[in-house]
N, C-alpha and C positions, 0 to 999 in steps of 0.2 A: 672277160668271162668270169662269172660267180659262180664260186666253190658255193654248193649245199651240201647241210653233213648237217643230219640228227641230231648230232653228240655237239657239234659249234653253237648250235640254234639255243640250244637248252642251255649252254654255258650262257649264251647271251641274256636271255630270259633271267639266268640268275642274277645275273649281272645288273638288271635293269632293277631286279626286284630287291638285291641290295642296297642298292641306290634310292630307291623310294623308302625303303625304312630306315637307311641313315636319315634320309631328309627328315622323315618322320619322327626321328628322335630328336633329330638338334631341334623342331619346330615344341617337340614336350618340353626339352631342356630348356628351351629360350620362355614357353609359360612359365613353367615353375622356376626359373628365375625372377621374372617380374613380379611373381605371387610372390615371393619367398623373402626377395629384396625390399618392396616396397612394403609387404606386410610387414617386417622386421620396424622396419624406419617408423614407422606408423605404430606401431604399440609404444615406440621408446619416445612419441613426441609428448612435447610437453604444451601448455598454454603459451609460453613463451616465443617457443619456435615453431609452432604447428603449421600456421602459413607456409613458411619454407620449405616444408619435408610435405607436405601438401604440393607444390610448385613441383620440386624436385621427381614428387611420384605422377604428375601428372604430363612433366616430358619426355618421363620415360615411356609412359603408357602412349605417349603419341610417337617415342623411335619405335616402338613393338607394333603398332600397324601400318609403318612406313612413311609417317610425316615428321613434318621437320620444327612443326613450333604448335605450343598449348598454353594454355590458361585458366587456372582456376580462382572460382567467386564461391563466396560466402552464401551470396545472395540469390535469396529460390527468383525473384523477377529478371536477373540478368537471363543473356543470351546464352544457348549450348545445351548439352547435353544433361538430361536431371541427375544428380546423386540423390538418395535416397536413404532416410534414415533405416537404423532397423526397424524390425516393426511391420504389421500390418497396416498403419496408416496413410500408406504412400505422400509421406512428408518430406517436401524435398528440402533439403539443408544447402545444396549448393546447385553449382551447375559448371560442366567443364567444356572450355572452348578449345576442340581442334580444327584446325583449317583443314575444310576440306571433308567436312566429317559432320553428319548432323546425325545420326543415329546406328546402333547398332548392326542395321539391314543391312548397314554398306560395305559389312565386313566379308568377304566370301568364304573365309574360312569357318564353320562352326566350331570347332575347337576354338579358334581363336578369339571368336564372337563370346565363348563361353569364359576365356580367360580376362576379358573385358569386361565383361559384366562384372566377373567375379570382382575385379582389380576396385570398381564402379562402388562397388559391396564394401570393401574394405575403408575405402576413402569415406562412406558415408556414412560409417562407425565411429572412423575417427575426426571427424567432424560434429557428429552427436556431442560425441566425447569431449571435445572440448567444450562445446555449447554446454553441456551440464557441467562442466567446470567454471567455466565463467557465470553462470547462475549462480552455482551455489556461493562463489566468490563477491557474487554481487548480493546475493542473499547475507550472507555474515556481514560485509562490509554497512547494510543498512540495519542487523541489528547492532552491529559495532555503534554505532551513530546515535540509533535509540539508545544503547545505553548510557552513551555518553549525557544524549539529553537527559535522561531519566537520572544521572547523576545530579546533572546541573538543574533540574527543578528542583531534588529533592534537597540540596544544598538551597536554593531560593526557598523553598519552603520552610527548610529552618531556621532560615536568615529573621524570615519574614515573622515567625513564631517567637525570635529572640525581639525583634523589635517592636512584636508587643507587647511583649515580658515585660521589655522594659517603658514602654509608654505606660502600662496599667500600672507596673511600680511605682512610676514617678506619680504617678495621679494620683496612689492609694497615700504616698506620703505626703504630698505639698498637700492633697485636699482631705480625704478623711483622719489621717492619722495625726495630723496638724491640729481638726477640729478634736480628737477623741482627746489630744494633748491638753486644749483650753480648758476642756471642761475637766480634766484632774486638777489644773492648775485653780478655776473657780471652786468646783469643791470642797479643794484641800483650806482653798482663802477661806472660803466659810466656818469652817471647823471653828475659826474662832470668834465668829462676831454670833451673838444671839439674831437666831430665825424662829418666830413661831410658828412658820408654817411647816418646816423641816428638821425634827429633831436632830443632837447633835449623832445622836447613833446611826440613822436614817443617812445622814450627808457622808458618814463615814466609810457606810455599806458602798453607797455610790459612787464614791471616788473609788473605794476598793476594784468595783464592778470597771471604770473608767480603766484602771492601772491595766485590770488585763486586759482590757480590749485593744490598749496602746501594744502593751504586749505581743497580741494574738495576731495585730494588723503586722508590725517589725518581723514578726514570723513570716508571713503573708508576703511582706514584701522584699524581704531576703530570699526566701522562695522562686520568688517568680524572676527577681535579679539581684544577687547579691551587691550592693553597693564595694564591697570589699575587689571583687573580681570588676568594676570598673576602674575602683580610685587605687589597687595595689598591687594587682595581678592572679593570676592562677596559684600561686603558691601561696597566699595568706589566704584566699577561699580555702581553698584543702583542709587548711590551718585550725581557720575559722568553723568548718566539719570538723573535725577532730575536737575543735573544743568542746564542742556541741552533743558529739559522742561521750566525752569524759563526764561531762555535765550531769548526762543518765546515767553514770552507772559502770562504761564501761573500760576496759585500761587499753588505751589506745598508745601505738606508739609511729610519732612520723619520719619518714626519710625522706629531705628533698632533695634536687640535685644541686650541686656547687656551680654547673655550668651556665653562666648566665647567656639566657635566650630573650629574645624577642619574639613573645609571642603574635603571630596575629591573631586574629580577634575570634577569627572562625575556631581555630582549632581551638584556643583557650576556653572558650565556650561550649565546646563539642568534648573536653577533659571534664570541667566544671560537671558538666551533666551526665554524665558515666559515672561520676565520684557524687554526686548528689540521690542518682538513683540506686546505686550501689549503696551507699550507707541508709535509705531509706528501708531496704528490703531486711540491711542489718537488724533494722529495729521490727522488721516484722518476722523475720523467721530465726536469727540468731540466737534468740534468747537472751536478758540479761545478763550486764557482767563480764562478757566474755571478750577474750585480746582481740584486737582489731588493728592489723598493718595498715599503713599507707607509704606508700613509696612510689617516689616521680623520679623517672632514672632517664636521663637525655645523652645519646650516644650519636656520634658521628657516622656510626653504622647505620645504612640506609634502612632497616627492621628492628635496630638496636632502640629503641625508643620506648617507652613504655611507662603506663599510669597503674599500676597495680594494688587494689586492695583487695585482703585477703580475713575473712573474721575463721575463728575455732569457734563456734558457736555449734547451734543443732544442723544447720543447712537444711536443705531441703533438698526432696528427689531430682534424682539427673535425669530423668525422666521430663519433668518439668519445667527444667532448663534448657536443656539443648535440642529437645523435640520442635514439634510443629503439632503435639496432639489435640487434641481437644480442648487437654488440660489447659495448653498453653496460653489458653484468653488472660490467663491471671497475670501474665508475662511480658506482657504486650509492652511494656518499659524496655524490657531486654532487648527487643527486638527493634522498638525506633532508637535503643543505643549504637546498636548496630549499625543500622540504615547511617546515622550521626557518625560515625566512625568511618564507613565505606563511601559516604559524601566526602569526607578529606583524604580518600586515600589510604587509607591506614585498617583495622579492623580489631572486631573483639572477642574475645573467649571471656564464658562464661561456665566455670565447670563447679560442680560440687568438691570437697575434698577428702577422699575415703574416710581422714579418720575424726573429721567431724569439720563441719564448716563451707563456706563458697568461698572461691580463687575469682575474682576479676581482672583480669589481662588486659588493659585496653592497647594496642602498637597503634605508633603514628607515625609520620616524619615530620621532622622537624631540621631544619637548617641553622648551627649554629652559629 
């Protein structure tokens, strides 16, 4: 026999409706868990471990609708379910395999259909998110590359400029400078036997005109290769500049280093021409007369290294030195020293000196 009572019925009802909103809760608690957890995971992945925490959040998403194994792919053609990047593009970045599960519809719960998706949202963020990591990782690693090449042309291309510095040297010596030699040499023989056809004054002029052309060529072909920097090294070139300096005018004084190096050839040829274009600009903008350092300091410190000439002359604006303006066409030296410096590694400052004068800095490495 069943008791009916008003007051039991309604306790029951409570009872029932208790019940449905605890379920109710533990079913928000257990979403925003997996929102909460897997989100977490998923912002702090990295390129390295993203797959995993990808994997990781992907079997969890399949204990949350009740299965027991998942899979995730990179790849929009694999089989499963699409993720989706952000975005209005419906660009799929991946796709996830749960057994048993081929879409959304089959979820009965909306809420929980709605915490899938979401979960769907989050995974296909963080999958963008790597993809544009590995871009741009792939992006830098090929201009890393180009530059490396762009190194190593621009190192061939000075190679290629030194070698035929020095083919045109050797040609201007063994062939014209040889001939411009004979004819001082016949000349000078003339001066003393009688010619009627070439007074003795006439043949005097001429060989004079001969001396400096011999002259002007040994310029010319010191220039383009100094013999001294083949047959004795970088430190009697310098040398050999400074004499050159004293010569005109002004009071030069040199520091070399005591440490003996072996130079190779790149770099002694990449100093040479910093100290040739540097003392070149001396005679253009310095003004006569005025002191002029050189100093070659070789340190076992990996930046410690250095070519430095420094004149107290007038200088010129630091505007025009260390810009990129307009002006800078006049400069164009400075700046393939540079390029010459930044081929071996090393690099240059070029600054003016407040109280009168330009500082040239050239840093290298060198291995003693």
């Amino acid at each position: 026999m069943r008791i009916s009572s008003p007051l039991l019925d309604q306790q029951i009802d409570t009872i029932t409706e208790l019940r449905e909103l605890y379920r109710a809760s533990e079913a928000r608690g257990a979403r925003l868990r997996l929102l909460s957890t897997s989100g977490r995971e998923m912002a702090q992945a990295t390129p390295e471990n993203s797959v995993d925490v990808l994997q990781r959040c992907a079997e969890r998403l399949a204990f949350f609708v009740g299965k027991s194994r998942a899979e995730i792919s990179m790849r929009a053609e694999d089989a499963g379910i699409a993720i989706y990047a952000p975005g209005e593009g419906n660009h799929i970045v991946g796709r996830i395999n749960i057994d048993g599960l081929t879409g959304l519809e089959q979820i009965a719960d909306r809420e929980d259909a709605e915490a899938f998706r979401m979960h769907l949202e989050l995974m296909g963020a963080t999958i963008a998110r790597m993809n544009d990591a590995h871009d741009r990782d792939r992006l830098l690693g090929t201009l890393q590359e180009r530059e490396l090449r762009l190194e190593y042309l621009v190192g061939r291309m000075i190679s290629a400029q030194e070698e035929e510095r020095r083919r045109v040297s050797q040609e201007l010596h063994d062939g014209v400078a040889q001939t411009a030699t004979a004819l001082v040499r016949i000349l000078e023989g003339t001066t003393t036997k009688p010619n009627a056809d070439i007074p003795a004054a006439e043949r005097a002029k001429l060989a004079a005109i001969a001396r400096d052309l011999v002259t002007e060529l040994r310029g010319v072909i010191g220039g383009l290769r100094p013999t001294l920097l083949d047959d004795l090294g970088l430190e009697a070139a310098l040398v050999a500049l400074a004499d050159a300096l004293r010569a005109d005018g002004y009071d030069v004084s040199v520091s070399l280093s005591k440490q003996p190096v072996a130079w190779p050839a790149h770099l002694e040829t990449a100093l040479f021409r910093v100290a040739q274009e540097a003392v070149a600009n001396i005679r253009k903008h310095a003004g006569s007369s005025c002191r002029v350092e050189i100093e070659l300091a070789v340190s076992e410190k990996a930046d410690g290294s250095i070519l430095r000439i420094q004149d107290f002359g007038k200088g010129c604006p630091s505007t025009l030195v260390e810009s990129h303006s307009e002006n800078a066409g006049s400069h164009v030296g400075i700046e393939v020293m540079r390029e010459r410096m930044t081929a071996i590694g090393g690099g240059l400052r070029w600054t003016s000196v407040p109280k009168g004068g330009v500082c040239v800095v050239a840093q290298f490495p060198v291995t003693i």
